[in-house]
Structure formats: C-alpha cells, structure tokens
Residue frames as a rotation matrix with the C-alpha (Angstrom) as fourth column:
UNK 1
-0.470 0.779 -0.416 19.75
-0.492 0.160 0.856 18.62
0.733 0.606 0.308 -7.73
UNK 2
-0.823 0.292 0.488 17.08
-0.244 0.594 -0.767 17.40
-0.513 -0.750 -0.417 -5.21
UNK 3
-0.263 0.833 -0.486 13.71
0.023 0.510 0.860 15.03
0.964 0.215 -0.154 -5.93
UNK 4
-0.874 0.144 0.464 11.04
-0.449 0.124 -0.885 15.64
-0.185 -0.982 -0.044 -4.24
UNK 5
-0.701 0.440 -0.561 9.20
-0.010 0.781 0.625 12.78
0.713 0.444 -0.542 -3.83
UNK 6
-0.441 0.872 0.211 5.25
-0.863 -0.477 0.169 12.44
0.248 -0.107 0.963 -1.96
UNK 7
-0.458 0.396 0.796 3.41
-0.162 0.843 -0.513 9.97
-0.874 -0.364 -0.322 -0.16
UNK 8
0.709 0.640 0.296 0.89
-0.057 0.470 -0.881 9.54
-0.703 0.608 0.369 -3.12
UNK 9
0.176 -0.664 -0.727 3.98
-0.947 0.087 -0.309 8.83
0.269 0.742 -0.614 -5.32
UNK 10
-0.837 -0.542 0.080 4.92
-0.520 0.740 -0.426 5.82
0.172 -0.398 -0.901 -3.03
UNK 11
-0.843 0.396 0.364 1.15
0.110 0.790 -0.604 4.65
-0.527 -0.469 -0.709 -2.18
UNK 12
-0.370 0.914 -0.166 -2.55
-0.722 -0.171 0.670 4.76
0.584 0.368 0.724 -3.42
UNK 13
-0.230 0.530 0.816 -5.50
-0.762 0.424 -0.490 3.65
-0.606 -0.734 0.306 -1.37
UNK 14
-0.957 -0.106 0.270 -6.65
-0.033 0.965 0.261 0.22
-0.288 0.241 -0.927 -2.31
UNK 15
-0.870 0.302 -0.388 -8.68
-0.393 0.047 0.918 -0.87
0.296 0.952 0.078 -5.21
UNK 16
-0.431 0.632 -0.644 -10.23
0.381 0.775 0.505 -4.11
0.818 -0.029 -0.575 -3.49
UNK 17
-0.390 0.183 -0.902 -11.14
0.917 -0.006 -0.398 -2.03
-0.078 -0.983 -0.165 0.25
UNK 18
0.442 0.234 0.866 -11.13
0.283 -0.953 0.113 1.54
0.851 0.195 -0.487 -0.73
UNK 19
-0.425 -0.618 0.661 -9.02
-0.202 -0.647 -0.735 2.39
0.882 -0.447 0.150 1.68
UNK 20
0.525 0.671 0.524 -11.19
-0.674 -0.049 0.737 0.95
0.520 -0.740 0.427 4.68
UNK 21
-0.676 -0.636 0.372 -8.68
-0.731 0.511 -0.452 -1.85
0.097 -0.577 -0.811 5.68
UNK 22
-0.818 -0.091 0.568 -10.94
-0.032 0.993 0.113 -4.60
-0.574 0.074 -0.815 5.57
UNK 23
-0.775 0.570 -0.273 -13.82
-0.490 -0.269 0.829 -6.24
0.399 0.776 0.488 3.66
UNK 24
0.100 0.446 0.890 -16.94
-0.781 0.589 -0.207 -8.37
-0.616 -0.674 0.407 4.33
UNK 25
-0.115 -0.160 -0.980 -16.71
-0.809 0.587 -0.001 -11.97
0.576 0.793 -0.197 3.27
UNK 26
-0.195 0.635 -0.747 -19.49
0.551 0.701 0.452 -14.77
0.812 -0.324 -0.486 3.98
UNK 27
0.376 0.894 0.245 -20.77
0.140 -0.316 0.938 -12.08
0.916 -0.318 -0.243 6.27
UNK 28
0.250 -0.786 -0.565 -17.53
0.861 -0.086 0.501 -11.74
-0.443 -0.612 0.655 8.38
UNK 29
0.915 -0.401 0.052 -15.69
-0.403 -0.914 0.043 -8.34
0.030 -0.061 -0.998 9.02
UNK 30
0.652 -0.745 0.140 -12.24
0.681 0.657 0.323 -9.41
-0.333 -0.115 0.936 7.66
UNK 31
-0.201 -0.729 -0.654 -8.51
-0.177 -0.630 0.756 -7.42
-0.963 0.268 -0.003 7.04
UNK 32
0.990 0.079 -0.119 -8.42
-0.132 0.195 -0.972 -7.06
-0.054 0.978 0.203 3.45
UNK 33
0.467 -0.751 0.467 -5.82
0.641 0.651 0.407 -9.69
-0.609 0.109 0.785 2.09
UNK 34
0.343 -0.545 0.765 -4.43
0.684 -0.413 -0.601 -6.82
0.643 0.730 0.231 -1.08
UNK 35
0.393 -0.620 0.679 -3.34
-0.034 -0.748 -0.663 -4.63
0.919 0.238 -0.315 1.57
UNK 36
-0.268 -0.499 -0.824 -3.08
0.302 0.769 -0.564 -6.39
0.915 -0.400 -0.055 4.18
UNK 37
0.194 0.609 -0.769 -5.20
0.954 0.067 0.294 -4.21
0.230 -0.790 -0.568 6.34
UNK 38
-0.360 -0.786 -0.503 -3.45
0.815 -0.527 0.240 -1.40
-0.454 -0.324 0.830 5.71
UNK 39
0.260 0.750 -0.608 -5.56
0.314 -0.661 -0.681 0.81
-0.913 -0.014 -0.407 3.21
UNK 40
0.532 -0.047 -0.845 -3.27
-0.494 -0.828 -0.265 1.39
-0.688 0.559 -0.463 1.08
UNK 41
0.775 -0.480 0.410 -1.09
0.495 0.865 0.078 -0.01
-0.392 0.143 0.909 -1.57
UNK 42
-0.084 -0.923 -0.375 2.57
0.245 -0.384 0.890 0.38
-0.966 -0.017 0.258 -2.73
UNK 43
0.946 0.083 -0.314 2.88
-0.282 -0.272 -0.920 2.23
-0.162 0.959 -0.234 -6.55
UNK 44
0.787 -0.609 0.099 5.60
0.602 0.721 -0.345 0.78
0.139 0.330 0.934 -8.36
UNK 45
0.146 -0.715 0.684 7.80
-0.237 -0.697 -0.677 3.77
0.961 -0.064 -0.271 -7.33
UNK 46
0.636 0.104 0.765 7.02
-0.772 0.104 0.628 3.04
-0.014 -0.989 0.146 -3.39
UNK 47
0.996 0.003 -0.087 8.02
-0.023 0.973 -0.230 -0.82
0.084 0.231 0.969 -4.55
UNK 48
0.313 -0.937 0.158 11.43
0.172 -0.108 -0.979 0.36
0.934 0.334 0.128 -6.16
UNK 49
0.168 -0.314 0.934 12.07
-0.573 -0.802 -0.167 2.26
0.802 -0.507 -0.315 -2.89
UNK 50
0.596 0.353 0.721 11.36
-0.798 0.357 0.485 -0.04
-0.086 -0.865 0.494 -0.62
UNK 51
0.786 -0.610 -0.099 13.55
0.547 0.761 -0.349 -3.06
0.288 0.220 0.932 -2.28
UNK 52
0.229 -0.812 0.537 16.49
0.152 -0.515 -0.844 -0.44
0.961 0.275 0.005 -2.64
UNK 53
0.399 0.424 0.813 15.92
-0.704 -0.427 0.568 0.14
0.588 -0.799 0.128 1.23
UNK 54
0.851 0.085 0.518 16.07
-0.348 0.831 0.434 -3.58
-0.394 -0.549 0.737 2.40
UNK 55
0.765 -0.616 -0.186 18.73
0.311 0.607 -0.731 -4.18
0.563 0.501 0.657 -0.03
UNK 56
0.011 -0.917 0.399 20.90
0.350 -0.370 -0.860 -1.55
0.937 0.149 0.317 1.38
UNK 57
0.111 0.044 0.993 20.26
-0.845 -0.521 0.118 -1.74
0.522 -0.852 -0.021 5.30
C-alpha cells in the first residue's frame, strides 16, 4: 500500500498575504508575521508531518 501525498496537502498560500510574503503596515513593506515571509502556510496534515519528522530525527 503506498500514500501519495502533494504539496497542497501539506501547505496553502496564506490567508493574511496571499501568498506575496509580506504586507504593508503604517506604510512600511514588511514580511508577513502568519507566514513568516514565506507565502505559504502549513495544513494540519503538513503540521502532523512535520512534528513526526522532528520527533523522529
């Protein structure tokens, strides 16, 4: 038996940036702070994966 498993299972672009990595605020180009600049965010599968990862390495 294999699972196959898909980036968009593990991420989704961010809510608070759209996916641009940062926002403006008080007229400042800043990283957005929910994804940390990154675009995207983790779906609670990505989460699971990622703990299970660190736990076991």
């Amino acid at each position: 038996m294999s699972v196959i498993i898909s980036t968009d299972d593990l991420e989704q672009t961010c809510p608070n940036c759209n996916g641009q990595k940062h926002v403006i605020v008080n007229d400042k180009d800043i990283p957005c702070t929910k994804c940390d600049g990154k675009g995207v965010i983790l779906t609670t599968l990505g989460q699971t994966l990622l703990h299970f990862i660190k736990k076991h390495t």
